[in-house]
N, C-alpha and C positions, 0 to 999 in steps of 0.2 A: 147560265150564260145563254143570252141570245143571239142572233145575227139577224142582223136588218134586211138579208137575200136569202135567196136556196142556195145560189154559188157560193156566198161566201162558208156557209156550213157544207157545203161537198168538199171546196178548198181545205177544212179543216179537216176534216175527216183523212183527207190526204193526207195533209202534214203529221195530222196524231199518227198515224197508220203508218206511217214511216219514220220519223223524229221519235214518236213516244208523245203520248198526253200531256204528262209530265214538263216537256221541254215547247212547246205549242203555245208560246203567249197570245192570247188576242188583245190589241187597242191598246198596245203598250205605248206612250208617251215616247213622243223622241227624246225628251231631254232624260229620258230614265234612259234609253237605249241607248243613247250617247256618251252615259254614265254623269249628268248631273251638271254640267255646265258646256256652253254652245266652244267651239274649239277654237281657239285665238286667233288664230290665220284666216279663219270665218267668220267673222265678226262683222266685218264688210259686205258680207253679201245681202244684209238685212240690216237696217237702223234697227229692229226689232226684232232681231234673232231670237234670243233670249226668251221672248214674251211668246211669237212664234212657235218656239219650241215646246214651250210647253200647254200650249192650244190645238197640238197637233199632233195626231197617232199613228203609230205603224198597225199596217191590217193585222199582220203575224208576225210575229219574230220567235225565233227561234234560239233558247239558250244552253248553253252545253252542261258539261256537268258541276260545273261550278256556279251556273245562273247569270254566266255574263252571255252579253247579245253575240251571235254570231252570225246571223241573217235575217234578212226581214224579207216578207213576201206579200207582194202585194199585187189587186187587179189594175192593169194597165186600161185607161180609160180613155188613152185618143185615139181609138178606131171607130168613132160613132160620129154621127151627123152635130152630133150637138156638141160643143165644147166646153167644159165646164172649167172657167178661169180659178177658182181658187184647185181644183185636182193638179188643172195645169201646171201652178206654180209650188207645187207638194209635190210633183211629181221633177221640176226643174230645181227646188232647193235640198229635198233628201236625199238626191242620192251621194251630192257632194259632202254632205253633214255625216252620213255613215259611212261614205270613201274614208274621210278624215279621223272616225272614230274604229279603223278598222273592221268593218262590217259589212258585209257582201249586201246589198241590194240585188234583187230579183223579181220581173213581174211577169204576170200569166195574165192573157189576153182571156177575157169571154170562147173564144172559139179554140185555143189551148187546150183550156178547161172541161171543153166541149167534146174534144177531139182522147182526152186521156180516159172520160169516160165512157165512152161509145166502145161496146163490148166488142165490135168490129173491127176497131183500131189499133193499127200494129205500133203506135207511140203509148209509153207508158209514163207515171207517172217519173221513175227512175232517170226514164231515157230525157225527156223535157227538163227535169232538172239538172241532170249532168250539161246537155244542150249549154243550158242558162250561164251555168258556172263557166263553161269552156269560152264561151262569147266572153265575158268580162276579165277572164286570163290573157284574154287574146288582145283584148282590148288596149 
């Protein structure tokens, strides 16, 4: 397995280190994560859901112990000068896609990332995580 970054393999190292290897997919397919077909009430949000889906990956996801998806993790990419229109709109159609497929969405910013490894730092990986999840309960 490789990664295209250094954060992306720190990111992982976190997730195995805490989830388990084991349960740590990387570039798993939405339409695999969604379990196989785009979800009917969403159908609309794309002429091309379907085809969409499966041209496009979640960075990690996470599965239990049965192998079905129960979160996905990914870097948040609109804190930078430059905007990258297809992240943008990966980032405005997944997380309704795995709302719908029962699937927690969660993403860590470069300076998160930054911030959970810095030996200095009283945030940990635990506490950013839990953070993530209490936001989207709240929500």
């Amino acid at each position: 397995m490789t990664f295209t970054e250094v954060r992306e393999a720190q990111l992982f190292r976190l997730l195995s280190g805490f989830f388990g290897r084991e349960r740590v997919i990387p570039n798993m397919s939405v339409m695999c994560v969604c379990g196989g077909e785009p979800p009917a009430d969403l159908r609309s949000v794309r002429g091309d859901l379907e085809l969409w889906m499966r041209r496009n990956k979640c960075l990690f996801t996470i599965v239990d112990e049965e192998d079905k998806p129960k979160l996905v993790v990914e870097f948040f990419s609109g804190t930078g000068d430059i905007i990258d229109a297809v992240e943008l709109e990966h980032q405005a159609v997944l997380p309704q896609l795995l709302g719908a497929a029962g699937i927690r969405y969660i993403t860590v910013s470069v300076n998160e990332l930054a911030e959970i490894l810095d030996p200095k730092s009283t945030i940990d990986f635990f506490s950013l995580l839990e953070a993530k999840v209490m936001e989207q309960v709240d929500a």
